[in-house]
matplotlib code that plots the C-alpha trace (Angstrom):
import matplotlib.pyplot as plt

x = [0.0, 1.1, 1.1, -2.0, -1.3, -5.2, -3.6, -0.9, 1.6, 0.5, 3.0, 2.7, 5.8, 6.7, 10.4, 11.6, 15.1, 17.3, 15.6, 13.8, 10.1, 8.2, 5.5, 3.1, 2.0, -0.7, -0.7, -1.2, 2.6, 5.4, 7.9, 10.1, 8.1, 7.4, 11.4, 11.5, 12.5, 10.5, 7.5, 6.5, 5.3, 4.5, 6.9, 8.5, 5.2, 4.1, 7.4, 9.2, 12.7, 15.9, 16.5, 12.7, 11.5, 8.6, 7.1, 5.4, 2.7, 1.3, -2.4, -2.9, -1.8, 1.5, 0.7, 3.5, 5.2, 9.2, 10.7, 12.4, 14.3, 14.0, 17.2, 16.4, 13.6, 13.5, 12.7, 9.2, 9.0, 9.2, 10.6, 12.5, 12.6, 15.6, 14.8, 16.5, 15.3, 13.8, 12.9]
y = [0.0, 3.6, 6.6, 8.5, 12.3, 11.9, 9.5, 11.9, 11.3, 13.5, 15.6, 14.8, 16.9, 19.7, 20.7, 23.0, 25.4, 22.9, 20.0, 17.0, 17.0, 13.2, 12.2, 9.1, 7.1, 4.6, 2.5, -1.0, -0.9, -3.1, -0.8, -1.7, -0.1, 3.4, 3.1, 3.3, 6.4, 9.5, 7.5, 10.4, 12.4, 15.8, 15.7, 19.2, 20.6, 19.0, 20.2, 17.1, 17.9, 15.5, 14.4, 14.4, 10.6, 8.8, 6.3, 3.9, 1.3, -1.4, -1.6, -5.4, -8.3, -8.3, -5.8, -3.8, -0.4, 0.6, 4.2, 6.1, 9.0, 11.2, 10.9, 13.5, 15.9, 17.5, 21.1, 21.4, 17.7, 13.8, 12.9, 9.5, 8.1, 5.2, 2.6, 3.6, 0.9, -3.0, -5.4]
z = [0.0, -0.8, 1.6, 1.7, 2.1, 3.9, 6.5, 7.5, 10.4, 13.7, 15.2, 19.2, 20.4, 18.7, 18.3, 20.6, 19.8, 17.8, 19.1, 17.2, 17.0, 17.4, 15.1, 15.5, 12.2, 11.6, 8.6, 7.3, 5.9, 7.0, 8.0, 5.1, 2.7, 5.3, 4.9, 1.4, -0.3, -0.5, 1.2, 2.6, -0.6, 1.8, 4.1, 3.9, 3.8, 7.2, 9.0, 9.2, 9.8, 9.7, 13.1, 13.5, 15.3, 14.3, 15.9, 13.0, 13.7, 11.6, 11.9, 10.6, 10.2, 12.6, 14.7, 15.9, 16.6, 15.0, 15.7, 12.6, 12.1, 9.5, 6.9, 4.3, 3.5, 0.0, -0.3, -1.2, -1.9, 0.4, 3.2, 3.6, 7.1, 8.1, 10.6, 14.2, 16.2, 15.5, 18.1]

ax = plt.figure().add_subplot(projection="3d")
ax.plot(x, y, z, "-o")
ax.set_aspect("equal")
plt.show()
């Protein structure tokens, strides 16, 4: 499944100063494919930030939660997220 700009990660803690902000995402995705590249078509425009953590859950099948970080952001474009932590 693609991302859904109408399914948008929620920012919970917003940055403060130089510090990273932390964003919570729902989706049926393995978090393989919410690592790919760009999978986050709208990510500038939301204010995702490298250094920025998300924590991603998978809604179905096996249900579980991985925390990102946010690798690169394009000007005006996606944001790619790299997994920082798998258990």
């Amino acid at each position: 499944m693609a991302y859904a700009t109408t399914n948008p990660p929620k920012l919970m803690i917003p940055r403060m100063g130089a510090g990273t902000a932390l964003w919570a995402y729902t989706s049926t995705d393995v978090h393989t494919t919410v690592a790919g590249a760009d999978y986050f078509s709208n990510g500038d425009a939301l204010g995702m930030e490298v250094g920025d953590v998300i924590l991603v859950s998978k809604s179905s099948a096996t249900i579980g939660t991985t925390v990102h970080y946010v690798s690169v952001v394009t000007a005006g474009g996606a944001a790619t997220v790299a997994a920082a932590i798998l258990a």
